[in-house]
N, CA, C and O atoms as a Tripos MOL2 file, in Angstrom:
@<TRIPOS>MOLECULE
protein
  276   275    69     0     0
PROTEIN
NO_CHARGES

@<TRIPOS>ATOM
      1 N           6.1060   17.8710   23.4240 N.3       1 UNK1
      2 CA          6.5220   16.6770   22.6890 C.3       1 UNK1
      3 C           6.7720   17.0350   21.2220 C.2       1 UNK1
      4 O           5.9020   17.5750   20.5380 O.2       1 UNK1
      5 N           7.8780   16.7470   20.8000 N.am      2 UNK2
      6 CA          8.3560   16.6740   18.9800 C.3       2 UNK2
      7 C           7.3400   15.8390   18.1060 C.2       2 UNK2
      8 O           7.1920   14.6690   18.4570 O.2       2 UNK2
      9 N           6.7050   16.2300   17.1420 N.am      3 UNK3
     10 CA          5.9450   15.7810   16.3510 C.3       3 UNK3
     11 C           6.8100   14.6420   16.0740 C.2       3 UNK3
     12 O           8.0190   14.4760   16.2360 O.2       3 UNK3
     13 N           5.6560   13.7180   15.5020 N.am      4 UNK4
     14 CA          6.5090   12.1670   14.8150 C.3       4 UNK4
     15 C           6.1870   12.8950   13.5490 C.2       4 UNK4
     16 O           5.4680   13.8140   13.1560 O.2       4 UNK4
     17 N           7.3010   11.8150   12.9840 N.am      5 UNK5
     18 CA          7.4490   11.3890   11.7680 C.3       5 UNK5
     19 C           6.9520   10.7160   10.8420 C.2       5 UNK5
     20 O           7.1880    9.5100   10.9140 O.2       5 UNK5
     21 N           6.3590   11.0510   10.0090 N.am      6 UNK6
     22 CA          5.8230   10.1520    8.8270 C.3       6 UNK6
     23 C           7.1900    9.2750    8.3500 C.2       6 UNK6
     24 O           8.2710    9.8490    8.2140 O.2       6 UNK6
     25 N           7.0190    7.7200    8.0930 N.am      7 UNK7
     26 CA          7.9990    6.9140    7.1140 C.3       7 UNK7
     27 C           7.5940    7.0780    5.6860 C.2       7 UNK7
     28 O           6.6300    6.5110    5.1720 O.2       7 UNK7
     29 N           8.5550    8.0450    4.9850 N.am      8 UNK8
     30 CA          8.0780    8.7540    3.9040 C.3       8 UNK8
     31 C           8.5650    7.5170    2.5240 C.2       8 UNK8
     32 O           8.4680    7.9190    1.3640 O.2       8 UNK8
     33 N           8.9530    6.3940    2.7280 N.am      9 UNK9
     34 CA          8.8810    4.8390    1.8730 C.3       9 UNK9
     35 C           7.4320    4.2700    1.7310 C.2       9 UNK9
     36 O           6.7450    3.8510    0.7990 O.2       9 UNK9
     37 N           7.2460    4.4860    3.3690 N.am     10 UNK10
     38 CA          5.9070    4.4100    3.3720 C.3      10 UNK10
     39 C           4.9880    4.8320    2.4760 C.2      10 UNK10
     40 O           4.5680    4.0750    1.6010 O.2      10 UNK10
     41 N           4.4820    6.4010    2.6340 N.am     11 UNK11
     42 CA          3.9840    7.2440    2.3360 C.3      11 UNK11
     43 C           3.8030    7.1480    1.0920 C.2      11 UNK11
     44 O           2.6610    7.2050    0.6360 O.2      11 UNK11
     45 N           4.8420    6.9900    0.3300 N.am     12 UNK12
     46 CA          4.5380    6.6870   -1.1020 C.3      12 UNK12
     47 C           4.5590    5.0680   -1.5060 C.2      12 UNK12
     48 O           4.8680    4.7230   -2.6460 O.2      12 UNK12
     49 N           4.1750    4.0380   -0.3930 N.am     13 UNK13
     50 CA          3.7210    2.8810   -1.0530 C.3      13 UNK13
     51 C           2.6430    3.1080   -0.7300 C.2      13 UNK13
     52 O           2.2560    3.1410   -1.8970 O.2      13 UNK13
     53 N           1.4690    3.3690    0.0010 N.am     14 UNK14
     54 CA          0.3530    3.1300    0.2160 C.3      14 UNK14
     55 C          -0.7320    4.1410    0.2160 C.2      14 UNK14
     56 O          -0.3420    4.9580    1.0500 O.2      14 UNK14
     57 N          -1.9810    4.5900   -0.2900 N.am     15 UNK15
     58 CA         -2.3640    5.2980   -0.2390 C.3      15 UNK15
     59 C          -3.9380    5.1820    0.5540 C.2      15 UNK15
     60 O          -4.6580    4.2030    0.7480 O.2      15 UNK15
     61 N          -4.0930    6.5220    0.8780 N.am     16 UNK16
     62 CA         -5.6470    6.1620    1.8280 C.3      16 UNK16
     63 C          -6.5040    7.0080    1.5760 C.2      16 UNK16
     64 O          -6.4230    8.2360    1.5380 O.2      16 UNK16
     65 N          -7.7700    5.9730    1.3120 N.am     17 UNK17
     66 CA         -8.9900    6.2290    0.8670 C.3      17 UNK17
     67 C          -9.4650    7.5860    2.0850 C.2      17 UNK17
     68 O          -8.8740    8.1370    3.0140 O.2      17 UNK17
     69 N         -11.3120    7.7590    1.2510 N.am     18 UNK18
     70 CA        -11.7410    8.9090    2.0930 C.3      18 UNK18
     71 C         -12.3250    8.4910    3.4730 C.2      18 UNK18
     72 O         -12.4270    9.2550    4.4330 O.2      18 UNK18
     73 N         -12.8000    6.8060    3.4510 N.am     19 UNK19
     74 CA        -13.1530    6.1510    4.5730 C.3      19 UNK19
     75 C         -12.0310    5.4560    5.4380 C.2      19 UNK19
     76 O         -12.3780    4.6510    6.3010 O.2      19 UNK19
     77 N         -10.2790    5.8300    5.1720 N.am     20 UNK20
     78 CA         -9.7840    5.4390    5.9400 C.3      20 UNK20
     79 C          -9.0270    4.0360    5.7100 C.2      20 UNK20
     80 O          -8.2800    3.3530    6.4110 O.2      20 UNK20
     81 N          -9.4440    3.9410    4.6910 N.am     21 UNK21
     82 CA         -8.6910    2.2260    4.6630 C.3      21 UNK21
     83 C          -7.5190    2.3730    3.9040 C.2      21 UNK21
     84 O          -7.4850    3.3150    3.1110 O.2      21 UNK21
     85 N          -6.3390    1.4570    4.0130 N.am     22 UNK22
     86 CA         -4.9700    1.9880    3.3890 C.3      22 UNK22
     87 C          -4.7140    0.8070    2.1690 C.2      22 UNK22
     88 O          -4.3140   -0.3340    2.3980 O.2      22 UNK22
     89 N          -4.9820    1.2600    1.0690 N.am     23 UNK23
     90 CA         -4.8120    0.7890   -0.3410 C.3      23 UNK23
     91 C          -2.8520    0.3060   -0.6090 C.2      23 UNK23
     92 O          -1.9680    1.0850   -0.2500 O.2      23 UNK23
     93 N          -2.4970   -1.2440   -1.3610 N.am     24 UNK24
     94 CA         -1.5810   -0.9650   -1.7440 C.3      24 UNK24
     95 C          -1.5180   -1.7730   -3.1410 C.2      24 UNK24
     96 O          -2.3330   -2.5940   -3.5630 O.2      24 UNK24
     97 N          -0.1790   -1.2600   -3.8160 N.am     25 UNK25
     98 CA         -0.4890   -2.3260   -4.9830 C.3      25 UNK25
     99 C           0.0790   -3.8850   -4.5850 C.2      25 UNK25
    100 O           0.5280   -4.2700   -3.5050 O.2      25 UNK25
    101 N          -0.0500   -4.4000   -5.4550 N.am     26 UNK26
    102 CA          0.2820   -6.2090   -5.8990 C.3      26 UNK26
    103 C           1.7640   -6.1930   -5.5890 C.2      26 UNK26
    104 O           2.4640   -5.1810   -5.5790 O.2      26 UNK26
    105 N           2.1760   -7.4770   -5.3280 N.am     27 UNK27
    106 CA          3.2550   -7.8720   -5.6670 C.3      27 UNK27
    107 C           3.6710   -8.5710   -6.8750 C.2      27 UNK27
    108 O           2.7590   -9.1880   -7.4250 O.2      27 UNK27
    109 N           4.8160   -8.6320   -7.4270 N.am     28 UNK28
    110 CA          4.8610   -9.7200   -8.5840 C.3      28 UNK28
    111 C           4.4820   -8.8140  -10.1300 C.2      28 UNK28
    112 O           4.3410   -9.3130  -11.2470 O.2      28 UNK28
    113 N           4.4220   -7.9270   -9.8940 N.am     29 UNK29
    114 CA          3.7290   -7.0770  -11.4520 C.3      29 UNK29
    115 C           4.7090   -6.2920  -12.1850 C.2      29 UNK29
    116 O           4.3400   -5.8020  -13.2520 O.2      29 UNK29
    117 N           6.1270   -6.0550  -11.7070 N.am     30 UNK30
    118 CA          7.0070   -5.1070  -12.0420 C.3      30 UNK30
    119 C           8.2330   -5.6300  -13.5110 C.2      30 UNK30
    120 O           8.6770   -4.9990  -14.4700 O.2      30 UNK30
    121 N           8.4150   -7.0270  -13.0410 N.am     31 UNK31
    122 CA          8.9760   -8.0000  -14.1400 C.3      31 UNK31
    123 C           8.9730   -9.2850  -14.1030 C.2      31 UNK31
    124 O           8.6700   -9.7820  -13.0190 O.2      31 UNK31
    125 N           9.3000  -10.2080  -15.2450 N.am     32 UNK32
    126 CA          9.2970  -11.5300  -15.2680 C.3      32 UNK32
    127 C           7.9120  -11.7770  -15.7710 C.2      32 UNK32
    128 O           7.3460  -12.7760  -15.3260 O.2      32 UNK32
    129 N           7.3190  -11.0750  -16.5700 N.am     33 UNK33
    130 CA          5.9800  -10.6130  -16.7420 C.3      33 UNK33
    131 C           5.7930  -12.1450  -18.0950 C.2      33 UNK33
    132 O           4.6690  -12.5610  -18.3760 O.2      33 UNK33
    133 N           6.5730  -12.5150  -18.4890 N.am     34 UNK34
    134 CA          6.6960  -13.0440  -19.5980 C.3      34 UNK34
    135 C           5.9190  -14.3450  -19.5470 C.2      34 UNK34
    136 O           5.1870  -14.5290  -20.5190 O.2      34 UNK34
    137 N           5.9270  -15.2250  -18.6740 N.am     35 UNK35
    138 CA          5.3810  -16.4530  -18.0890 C.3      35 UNK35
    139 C           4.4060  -16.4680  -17.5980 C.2      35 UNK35
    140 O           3.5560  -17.3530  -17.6970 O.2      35 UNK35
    141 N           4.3520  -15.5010  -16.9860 N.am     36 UNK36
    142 CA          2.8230  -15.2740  -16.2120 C.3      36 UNK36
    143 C           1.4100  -15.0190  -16.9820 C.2      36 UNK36
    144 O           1.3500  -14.1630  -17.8650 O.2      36 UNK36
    145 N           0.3440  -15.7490  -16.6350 N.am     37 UNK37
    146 CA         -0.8720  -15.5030  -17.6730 C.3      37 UNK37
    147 C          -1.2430  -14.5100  -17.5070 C.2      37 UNK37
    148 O          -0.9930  -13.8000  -16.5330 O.2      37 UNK37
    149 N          -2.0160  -14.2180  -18.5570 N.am     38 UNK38
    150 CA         -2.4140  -12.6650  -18.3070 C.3      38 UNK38
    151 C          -3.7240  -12.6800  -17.2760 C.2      38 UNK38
    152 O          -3.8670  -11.6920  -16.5570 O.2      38 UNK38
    153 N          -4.7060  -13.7980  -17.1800 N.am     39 UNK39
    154 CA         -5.5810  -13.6750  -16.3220 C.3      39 UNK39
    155 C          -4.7510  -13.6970  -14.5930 C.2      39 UNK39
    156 O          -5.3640  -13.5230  -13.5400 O.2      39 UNK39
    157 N          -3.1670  -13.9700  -14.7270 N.am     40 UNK40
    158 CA         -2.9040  -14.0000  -13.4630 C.3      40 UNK40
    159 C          -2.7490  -12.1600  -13.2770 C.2      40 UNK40
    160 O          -3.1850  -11.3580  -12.4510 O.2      40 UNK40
    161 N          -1.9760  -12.0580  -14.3960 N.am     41 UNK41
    162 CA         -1.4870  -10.2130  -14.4780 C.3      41 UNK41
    163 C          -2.4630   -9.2430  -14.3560 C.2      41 UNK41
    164 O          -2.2380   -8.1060  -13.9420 O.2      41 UNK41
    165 N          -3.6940   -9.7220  -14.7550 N.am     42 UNK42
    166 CA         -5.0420   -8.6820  -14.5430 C.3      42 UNK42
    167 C          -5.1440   -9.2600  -13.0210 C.2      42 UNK42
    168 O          -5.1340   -8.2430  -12.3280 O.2      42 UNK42
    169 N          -5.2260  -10.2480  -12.2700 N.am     43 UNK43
    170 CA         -5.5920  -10.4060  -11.0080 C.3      43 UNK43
    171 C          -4.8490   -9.2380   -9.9880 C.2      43 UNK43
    172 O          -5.4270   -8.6300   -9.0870 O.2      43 UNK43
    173 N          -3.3670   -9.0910  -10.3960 N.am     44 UNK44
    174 CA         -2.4170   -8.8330   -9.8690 C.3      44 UNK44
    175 C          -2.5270   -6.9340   -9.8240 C.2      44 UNK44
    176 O          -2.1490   -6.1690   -8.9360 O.2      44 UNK44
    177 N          -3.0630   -6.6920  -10.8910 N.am     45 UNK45
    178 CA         -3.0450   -5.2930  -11.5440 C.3      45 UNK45
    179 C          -4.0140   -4.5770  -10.4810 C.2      45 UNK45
    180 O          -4.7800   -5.2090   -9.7540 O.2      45 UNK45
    181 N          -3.8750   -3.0790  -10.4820 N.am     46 UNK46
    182 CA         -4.8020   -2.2310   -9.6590 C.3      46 UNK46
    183 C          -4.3890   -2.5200   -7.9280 C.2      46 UNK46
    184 O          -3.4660   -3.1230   -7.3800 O.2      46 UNK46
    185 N          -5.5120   -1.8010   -7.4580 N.am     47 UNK47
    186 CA         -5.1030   -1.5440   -5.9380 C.3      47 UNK47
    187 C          -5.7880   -2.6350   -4.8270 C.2      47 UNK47
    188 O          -6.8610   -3.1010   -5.2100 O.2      47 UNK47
    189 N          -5.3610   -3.0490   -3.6520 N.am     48 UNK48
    190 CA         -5.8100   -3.9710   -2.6830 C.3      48 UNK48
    191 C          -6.0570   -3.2950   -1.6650 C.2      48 UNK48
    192 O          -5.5640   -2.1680   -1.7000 O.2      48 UNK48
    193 N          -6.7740   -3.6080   -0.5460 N.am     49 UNK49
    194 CA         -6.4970   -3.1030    0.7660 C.3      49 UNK49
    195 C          -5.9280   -4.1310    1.4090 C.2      49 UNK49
    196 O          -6.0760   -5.3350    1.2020 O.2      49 UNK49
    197 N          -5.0360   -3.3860    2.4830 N.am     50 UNK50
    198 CA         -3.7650   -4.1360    3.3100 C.3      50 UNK50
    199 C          -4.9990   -4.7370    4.1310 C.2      50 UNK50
    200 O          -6.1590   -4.3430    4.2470 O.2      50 UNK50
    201 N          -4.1340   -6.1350    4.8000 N.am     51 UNK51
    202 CA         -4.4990   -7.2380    5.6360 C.3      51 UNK51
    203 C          -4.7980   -6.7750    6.6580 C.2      51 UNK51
    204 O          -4.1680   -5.7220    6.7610 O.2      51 UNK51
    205 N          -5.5790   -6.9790    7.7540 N.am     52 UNK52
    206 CA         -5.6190   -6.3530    8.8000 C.3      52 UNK52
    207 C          -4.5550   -7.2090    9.9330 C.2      52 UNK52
    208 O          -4.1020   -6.8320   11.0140 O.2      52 UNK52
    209 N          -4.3940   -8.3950    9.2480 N.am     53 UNK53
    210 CA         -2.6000   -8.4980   10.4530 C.3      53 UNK53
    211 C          -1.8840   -7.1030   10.4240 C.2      53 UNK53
    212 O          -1.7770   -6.3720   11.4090 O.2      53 UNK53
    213 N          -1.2870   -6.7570    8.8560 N.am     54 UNK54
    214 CA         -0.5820   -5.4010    8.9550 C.3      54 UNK54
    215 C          -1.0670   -4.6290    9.1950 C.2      54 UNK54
    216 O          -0.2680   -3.8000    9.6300 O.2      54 UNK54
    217 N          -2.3720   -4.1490    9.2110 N.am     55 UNK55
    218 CA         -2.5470   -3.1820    9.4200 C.3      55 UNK55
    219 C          -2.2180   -2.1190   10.3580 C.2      55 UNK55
    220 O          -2.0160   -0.9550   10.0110 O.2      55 UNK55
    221 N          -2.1650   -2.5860   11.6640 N.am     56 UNK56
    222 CA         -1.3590   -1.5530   12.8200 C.3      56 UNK56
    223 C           0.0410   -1.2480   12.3000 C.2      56 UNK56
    224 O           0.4660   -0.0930   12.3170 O.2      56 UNK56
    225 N           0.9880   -2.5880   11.6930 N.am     57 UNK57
    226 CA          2.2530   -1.9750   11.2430 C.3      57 UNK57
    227 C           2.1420   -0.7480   10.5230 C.2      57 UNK57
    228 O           2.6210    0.2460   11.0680 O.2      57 UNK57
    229 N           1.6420   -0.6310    9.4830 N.am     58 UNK58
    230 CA          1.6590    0.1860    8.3730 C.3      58 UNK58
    231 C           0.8720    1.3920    9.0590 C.2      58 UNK58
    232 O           1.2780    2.4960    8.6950 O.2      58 UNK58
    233 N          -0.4320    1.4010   10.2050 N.am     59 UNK59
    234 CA         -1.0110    2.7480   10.9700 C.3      59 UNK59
    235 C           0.3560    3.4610   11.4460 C.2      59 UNK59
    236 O           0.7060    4.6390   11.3770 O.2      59 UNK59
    237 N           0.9470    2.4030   11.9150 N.am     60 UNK60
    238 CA          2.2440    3.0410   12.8130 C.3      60 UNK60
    239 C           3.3460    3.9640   12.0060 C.2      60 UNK60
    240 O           3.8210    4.9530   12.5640 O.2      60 UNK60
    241 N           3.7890    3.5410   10.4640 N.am     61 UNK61
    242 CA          4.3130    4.1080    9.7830 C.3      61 UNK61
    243 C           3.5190    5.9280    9.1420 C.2      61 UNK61
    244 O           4.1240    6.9730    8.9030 O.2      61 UNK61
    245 N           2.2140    5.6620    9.0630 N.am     62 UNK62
    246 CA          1.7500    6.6870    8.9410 C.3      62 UNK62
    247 C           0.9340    7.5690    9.9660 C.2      62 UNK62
    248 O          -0.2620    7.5170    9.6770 O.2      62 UNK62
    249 N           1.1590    8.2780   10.9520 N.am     63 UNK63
    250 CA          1.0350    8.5600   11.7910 C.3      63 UNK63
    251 C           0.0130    9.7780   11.6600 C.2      63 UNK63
    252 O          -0.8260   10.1000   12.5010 O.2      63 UNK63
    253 N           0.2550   10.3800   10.4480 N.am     64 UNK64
    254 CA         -0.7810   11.4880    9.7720 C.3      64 UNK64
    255 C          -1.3610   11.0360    7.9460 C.2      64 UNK64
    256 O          -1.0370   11.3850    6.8100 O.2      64 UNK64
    257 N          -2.5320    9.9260    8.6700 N.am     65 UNK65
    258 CA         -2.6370    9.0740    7.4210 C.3      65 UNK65
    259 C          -3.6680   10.1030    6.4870 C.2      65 UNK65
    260 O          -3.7850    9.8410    5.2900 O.2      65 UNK65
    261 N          -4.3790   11.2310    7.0480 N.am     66 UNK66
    262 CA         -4.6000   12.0450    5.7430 C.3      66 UNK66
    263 C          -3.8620   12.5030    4.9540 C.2      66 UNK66
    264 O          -4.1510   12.8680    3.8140 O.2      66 UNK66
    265 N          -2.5190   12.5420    5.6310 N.am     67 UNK67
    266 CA         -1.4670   13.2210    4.1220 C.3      67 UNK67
    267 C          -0.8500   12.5850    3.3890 C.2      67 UNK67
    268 O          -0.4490   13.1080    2.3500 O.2      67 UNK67
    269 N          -0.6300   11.5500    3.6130 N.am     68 UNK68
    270 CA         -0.1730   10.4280    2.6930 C.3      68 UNK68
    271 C          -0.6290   10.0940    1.7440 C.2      68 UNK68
    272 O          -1.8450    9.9000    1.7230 O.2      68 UNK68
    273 N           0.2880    9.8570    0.3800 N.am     69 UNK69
    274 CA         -0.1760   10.1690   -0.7860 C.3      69 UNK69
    275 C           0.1580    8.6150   -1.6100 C.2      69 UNK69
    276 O          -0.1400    8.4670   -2.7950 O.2      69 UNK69
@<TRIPOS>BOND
     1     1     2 1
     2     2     3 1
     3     3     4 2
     4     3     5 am
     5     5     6 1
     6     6     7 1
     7     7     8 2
     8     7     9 am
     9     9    10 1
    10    10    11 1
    11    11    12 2
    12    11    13 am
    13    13    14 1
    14    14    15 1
    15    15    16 2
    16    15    17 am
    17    17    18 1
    18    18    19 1
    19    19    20 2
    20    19    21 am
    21    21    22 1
    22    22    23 1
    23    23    24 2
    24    23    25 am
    25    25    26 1
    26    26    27 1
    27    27    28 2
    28    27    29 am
    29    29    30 1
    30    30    31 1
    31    31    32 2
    32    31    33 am
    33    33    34 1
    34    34    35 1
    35    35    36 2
    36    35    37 am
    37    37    38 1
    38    38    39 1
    39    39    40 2
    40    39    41 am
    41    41    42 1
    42    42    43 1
    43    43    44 2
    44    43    45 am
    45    45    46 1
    46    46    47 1
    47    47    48 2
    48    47    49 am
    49    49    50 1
    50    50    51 1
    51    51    52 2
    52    51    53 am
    53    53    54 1
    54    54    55 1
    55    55    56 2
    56    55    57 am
    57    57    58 1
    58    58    59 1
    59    59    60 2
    60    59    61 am
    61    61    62 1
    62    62    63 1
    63    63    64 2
    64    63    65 am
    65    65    66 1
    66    66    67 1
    67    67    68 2
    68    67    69 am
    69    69    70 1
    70    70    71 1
    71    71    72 2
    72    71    73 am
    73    73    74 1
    74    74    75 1
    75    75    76 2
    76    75    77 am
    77    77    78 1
    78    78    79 1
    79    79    80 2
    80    79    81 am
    81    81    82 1
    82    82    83 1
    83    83    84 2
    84    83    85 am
    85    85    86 1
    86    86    87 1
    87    87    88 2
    88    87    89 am
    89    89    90 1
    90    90    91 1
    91    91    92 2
    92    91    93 am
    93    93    94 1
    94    94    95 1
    95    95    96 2
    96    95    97 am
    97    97    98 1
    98    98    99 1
    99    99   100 2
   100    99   101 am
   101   101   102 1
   102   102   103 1
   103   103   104 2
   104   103   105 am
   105   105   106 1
   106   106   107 1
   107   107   108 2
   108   107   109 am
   109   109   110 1
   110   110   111 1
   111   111   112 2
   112   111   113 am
   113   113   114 1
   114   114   115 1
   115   115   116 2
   116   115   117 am
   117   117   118 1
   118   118   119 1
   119   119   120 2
   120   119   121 am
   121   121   122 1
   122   122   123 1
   123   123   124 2
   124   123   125 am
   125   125   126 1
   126   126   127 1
   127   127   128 2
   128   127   129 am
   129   129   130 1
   130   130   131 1
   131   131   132 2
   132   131   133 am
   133   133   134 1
   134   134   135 1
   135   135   136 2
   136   135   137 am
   137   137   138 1
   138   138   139 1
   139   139   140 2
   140   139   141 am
   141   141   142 1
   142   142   143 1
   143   143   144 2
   144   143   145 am
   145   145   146 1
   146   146   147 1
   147   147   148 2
   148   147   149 am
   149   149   150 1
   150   150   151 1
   151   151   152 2
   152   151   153 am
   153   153   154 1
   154   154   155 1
   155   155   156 2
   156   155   157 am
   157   157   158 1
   158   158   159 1
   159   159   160 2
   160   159   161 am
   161   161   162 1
   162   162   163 1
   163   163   164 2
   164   163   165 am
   165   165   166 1
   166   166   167 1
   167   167   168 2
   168   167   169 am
   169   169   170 1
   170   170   171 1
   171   171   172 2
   172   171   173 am
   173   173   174 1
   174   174   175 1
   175   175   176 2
   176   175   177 am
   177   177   178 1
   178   178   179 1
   179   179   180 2
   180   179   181 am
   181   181   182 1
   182   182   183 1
   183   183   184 2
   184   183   185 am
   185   185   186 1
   186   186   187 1
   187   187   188 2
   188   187   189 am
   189   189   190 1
   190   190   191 1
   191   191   192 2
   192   191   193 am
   193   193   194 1
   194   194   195 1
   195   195   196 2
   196   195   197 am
   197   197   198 1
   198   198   199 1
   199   199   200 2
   200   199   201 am
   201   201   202 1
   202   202   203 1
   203   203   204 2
   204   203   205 am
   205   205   206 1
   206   206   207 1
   207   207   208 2
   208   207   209 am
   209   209   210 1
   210   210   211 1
   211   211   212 2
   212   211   213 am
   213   213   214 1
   214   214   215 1
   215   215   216 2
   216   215   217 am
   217   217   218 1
   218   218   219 1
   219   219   220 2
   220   219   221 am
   221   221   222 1
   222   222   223 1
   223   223   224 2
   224   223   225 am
   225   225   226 1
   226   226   227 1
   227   227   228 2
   228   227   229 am
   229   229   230 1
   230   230   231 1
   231   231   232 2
   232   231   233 am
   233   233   234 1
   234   234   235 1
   235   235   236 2
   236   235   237 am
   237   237   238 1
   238   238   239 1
   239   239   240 2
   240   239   241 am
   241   241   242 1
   242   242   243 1
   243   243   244 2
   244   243   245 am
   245   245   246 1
   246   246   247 1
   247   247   248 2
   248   247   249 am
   249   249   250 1
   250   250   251 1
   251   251   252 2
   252   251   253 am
   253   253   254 1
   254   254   255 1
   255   255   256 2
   256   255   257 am
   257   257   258 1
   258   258   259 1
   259   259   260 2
   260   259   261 am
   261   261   262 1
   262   262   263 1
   263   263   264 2
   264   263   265 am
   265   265   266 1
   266   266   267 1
   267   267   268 2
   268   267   269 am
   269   269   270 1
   270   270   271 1
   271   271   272 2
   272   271   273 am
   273   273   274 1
   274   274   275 1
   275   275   276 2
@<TRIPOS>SUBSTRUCTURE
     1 UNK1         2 RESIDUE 1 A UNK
     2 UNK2         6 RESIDUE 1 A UNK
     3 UNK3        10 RESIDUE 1 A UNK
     4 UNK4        14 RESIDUE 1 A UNK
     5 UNK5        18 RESIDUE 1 A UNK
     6 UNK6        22 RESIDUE 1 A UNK
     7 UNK7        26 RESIDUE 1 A UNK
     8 UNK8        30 RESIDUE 1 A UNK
     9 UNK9        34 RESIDUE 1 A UNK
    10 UNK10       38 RESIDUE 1 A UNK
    11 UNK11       42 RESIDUE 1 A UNK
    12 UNK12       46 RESIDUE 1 A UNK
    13 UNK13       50 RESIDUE 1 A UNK
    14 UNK14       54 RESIDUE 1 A UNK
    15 UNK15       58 RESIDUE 1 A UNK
    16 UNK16       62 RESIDUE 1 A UNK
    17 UNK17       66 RESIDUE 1 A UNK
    18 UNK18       70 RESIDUE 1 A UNK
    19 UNK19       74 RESIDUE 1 A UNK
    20 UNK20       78 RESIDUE 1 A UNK
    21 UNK21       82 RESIDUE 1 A UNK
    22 UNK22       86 RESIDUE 1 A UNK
    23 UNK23       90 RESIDUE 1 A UNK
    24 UNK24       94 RESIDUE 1 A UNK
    25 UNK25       98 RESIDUE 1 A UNK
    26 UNK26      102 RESIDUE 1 A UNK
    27 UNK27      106 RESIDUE 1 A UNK
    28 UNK28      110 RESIDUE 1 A UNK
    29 UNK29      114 RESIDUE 1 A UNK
    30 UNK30      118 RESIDUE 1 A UNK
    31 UNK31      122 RESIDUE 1 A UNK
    32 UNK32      126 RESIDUE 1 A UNK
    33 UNK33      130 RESIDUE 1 A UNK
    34 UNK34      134 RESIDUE 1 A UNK
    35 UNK35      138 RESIDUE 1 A UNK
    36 UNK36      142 RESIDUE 1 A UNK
    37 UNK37      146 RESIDUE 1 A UNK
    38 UNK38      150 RESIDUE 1 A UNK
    39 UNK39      154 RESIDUE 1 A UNK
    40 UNK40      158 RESIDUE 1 A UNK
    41 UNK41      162 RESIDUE 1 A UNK
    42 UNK42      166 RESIDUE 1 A UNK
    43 UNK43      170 RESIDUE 1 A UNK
    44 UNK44      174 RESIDUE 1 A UNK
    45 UNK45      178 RESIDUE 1 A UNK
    46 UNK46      182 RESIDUE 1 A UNK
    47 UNK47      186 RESIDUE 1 A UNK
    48 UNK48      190 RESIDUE 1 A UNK
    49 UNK49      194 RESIDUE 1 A UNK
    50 UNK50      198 RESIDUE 1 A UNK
    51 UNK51      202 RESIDUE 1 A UNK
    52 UNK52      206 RESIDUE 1 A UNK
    53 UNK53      210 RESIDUE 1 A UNK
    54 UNK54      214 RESIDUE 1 A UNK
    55 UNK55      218 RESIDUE 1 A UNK
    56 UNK56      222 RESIDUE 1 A UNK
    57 UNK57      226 RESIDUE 1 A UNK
    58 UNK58      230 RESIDUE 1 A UNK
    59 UNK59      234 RESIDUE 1 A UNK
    60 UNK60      238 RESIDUE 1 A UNK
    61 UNK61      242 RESIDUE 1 A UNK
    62 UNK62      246 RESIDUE 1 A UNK
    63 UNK63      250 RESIDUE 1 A UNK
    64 UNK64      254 RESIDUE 1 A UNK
    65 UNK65      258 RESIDUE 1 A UNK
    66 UNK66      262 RESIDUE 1 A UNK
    67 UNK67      266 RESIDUE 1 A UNK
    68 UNK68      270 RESIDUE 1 A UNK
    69 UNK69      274 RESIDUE 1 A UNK
């Protein structure tokens, strides 16, 4: 059998911890920054862990989730 493929869009949106869980950032933080409070922009800021609805999507994209960066 041909090795799979890592989705390498993927790969560089999400990153995974040493226990396995797959970190991503916020939405909403990139622009339009102007309106938004800053207690919303600190909410928004730093890393989340994905939902566990997605979660199989996003397992599926990374197929060799130690190398993903």
């Amino acid at each position: 059998m041909p090795k799979m493929k890592t989705h390498r869009a993927a790969a560089k949106r999400y990153k995974v911890t040493a226990s396995g869980k797959i970190l991503r950032r916020s939405a909403g933080t990139k622009h339009l920054l102007q309106h938004k409070s800053v207690s919303r922009k600190r909410r928004l800021a730093g890393m989340h862990e994905v939902a566990s609805v997605n979660l199989d999507l996003v397992s599926k994209e990374l197929p060799y989730m130690k190398y993903s960066r």
